[in-house]
Every structure is written in C-alpha cells, then in structure tokens.
N, C-alpha and C positions, 0 to 999 in steps of 0.2 A: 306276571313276568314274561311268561311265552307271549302273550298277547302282545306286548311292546314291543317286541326284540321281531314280532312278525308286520307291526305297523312301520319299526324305520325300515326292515325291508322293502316292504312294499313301496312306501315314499322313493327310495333310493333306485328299486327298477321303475318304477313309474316317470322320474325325471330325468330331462332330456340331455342332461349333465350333471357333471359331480357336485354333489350338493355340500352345502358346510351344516354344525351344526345349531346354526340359527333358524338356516331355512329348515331346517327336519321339526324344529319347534312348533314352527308355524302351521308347516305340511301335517302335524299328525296331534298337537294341540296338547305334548309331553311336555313335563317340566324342562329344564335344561339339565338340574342335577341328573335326573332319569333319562336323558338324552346321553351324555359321558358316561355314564355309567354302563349302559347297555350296547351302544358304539364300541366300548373294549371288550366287553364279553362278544362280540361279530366279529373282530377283530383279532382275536388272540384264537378261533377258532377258522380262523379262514374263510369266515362268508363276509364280511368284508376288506377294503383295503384304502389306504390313506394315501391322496393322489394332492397334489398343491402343498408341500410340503405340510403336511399333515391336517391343514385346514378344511379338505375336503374329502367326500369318501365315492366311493362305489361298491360296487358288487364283488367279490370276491373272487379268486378263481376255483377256490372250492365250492360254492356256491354257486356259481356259472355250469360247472362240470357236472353237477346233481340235477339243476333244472335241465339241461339242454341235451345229456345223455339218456334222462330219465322218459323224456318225451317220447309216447306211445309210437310205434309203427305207423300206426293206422293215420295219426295224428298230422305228424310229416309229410304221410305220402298225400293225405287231402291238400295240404298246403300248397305241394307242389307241381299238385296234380296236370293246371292247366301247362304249365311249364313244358311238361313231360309231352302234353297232345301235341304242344308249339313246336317239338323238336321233331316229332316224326311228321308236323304232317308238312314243318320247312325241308328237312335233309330226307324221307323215305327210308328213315334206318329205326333199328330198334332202338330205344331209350328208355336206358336204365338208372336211377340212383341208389348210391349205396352208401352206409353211415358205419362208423367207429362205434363200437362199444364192447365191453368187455373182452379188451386186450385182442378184437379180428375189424375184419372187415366184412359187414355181408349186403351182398346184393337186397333190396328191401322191396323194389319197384319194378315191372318193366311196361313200358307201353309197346304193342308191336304194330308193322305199317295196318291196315285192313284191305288193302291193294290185293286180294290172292291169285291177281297173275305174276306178281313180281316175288320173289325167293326172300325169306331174312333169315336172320338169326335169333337163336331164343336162345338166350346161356341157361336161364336158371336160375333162381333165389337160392341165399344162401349164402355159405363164406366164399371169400375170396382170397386169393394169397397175393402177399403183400409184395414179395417181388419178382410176379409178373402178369396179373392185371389191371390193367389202367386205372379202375376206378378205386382198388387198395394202394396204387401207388402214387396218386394224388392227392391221396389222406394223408400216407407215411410222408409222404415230402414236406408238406404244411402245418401237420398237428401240432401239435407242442413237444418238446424235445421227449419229455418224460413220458407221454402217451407211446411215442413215436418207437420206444422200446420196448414197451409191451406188445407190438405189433410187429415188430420181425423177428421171423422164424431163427431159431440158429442152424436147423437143417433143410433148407430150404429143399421143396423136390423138386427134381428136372421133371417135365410136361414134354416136350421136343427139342430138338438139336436147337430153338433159339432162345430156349429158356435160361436166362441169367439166374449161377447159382452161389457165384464165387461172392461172399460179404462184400468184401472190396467192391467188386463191379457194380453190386445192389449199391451200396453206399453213393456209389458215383453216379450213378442212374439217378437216383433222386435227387444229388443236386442237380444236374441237369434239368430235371421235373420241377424244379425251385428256379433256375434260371427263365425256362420259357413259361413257365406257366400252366404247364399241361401235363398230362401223361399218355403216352400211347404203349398197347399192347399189339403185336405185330407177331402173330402167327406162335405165339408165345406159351397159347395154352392149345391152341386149337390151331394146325395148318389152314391155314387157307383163310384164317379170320382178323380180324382185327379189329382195335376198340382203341375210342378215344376220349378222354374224360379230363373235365376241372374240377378244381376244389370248392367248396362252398365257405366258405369262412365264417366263420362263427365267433367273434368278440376276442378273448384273450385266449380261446382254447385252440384256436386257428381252423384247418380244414377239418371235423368231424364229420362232413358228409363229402360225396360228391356226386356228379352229375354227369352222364355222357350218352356217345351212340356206341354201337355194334355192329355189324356187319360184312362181308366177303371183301375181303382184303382189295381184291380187283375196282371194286367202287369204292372203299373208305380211303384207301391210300392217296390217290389224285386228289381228291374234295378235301385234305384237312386243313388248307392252309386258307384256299381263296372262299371257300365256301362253310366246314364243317364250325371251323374255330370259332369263325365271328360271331357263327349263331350260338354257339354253348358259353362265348362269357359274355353274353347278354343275357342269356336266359340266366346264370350261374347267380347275376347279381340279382336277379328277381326272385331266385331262389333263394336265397341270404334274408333276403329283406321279409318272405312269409314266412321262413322258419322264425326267425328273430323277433316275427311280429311288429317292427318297425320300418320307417318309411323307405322308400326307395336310395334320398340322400345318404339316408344314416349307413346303408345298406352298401351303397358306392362307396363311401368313405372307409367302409372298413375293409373292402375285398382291394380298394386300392394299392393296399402296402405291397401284397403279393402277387396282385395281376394284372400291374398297370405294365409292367415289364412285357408280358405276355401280346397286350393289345398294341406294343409297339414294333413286335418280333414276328408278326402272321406272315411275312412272306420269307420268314428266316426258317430251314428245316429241321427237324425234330435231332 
C-alpha cells in the first residue's frame, strides 16, 4: 500500500503538469481501480489536490510544505551558493539568504565582499524579526496567509527610533512589500545600515525564502533602484528555479505572479 501511494507521488512531482488518472496508469504500471483508490486516500490527507475540475491532480499543499520546509540547510544553501558569489562580486555588498520555518525567520547564508580595503556588513545567522528586517519581511509579505501568522510577533520590540511597532503600520508595510516587490530595512535594526531583500517563491507556499544585500546605508540607499534591484530579481529567479529543482521557465512562471509588478516599478521609490 505505502509503496503505491509513494509511486503516484513520485509520477505526480516528476510531471511537468497536472496529470489525470490515465496517464498515472501508464506512468507507474497500477491498475486503475488502485489508481482511485489511493488518489483519495492523498487526497483526503492533503498531499494531494484535484486541479481541472477533478480530472487532474497535483501535489498538495501539505505535501509541498513537508518536502520544501523539510529541506536540509546545508542543502539550499549549496543550491544557491553561486547566486550568493553573483551578488557580491556584481553589487560589493554582503549577501545574505534567509528561509521560513517553524513559525520565524532566520538568516541561513552569508557571503561577504573579500575586497579588505573596502568596510561591509556581517549581520549574523540566525532569526530575524519580522517587522523590521528586510529579508523576514519579504517572506511575511508573500508566504501564505496561514504561515504568514505564525510569523508575526504580537509584541513586536523597538531596535531604534525607525523601528515600526504599531500592527497596523507592520500590516501596511507589507502590503507595500506586496506592491513593489521588495523589502527594505533602513536603519531599522542597526543605525547607519540598511538591507534590501526579494522573495523566492516557492509553488503554492509563496515566499519561504528570501534573498538580498546589506550594507552602510550611505552606499545601499542610492544603488537600490538603478543598480541593487535589477540584480536581486534576476538572481531571485535563479534561486527558485535550484531550490525547486526545475527549469529556469518553470521557475519564471511562478515568481511572475508576485514580481512582475516589481520589474516594472525599479525607478518607482520604496
């Protein structure tokens, strides 16, 4: 029984769209009655879901959320690794990603410049708060409604005099973050710093990770518009496409919902 309920999964992440249950026949060499039969038991557990009005299926969002969460550190950050080198060695700023899981946000990754005449920034791995830096408020703005509540605080702490603490104003901040595309931290946790970060989009679970720089306020602030942006959601989609393990199209296709908005807004201010 497990053995079958694990072959149509695999048929199901393996094809390149929603499959019906003929072609799972074919794909995995099950009877048909054993085909309906194991489609509702995935089905009534949330690893999968009925797309074409019922004739076809996919992957679940429960099932989506176990594999894409569950996925090692170490894992991720190899994926993304040359991503990360692209960013510092185009913008000379730190470059950090950070992923969602268990209800925070934490730093996972950083690469920093190797220039040691030039000054950076190193934040630090680890959590992040959600409403006020960049890289947790680009998750909170994209993830999925129901993630999205597990990840803000109800007592938010003040950092400095530009730390947003009021719900309200967090609330409104992220949609803003949903409007353009992006998220910026502007002296929010640290005077004098500032960070600017996309989401990564991930299938139906939306932004679980994200991607940005860091750096002294005095050079991040001028660069995010004509210089910083362009380069993070290019690289943003690249990073979709080796977390997900799929191509570059498929990878476009899905970051488009949320950041097609953004690559039409780069000379509109934050």
């Amino acid at each position: 029984m497990q053995e079958r309920l694990i072959q149509l999964l695999e048929a199901i992440s393996g094809a390149a769209r929603p499959v019906g249950a003929n072609e799972l026949a074919q794909l995995t060499g099950l009877p048909s009655s054993t085909i309906y039969r194991n489609l509702t038991s995935l089905i009534d557990c949330g690893f999968l879901e009925e797309v074409d009005g019922g004739k076809r299926y996919v992957l679940g969002m429960r099932f989506v959320k176990i594999a894409l969460t569950g996925k090692a550190d170490s894992h991720v950050i190899s994926a993304v690794a040359s991503m990360m080198r692209r960013l510092v060695s185009d913008l000379g700023e730190t470059a950090f990603l950070a992923r969602f899981r268990g209800g925070r946000v934490d730093l996972i990754s950083l690469e920093t410049p190797s220039d040691p005449t030039i000054p950076y920034i190193y934040p630090g791995l680890g959590p992040r708060p959600a409403h006020a830096c960049s890289s947790a408020k680009a998750i909170a703005a994209f993830i999925a409604p129901l993630l999205r509540e597990e990840l803000l605080e109800t007592r938010p702490l003040r950092f400095t005099d530009k730390t947003i603490v009021d719900p309200d104003l967090i609330r409104k901040e992220l949609s803003q973050v949903q409007r353009y595309g992006y998220a910026v931290c502007d002296g929010e946790i640290d005077e004098g710093v500032t960070s600017i970060a996309v989401p990564i989009n991930i299938d139906r679970l939306g932004s679980i990770f994200s991607i940005g720089v860091v750096g002294p306020s005095n050079r991040i602030k001028p660069a995010i518009q004509g210089r910083i942006l362009p380069v993070l959601l290019q690289e943003n989609v690249r990073a979709a496409a080796a977390i997900q393990h799929c191509s570059i199209v498929d990878a476009e296709t899905t970051n488009s919902r949320t950041l097609a908005a953004a690559g039409e807004r780069t000379n509109t201010a934050h």
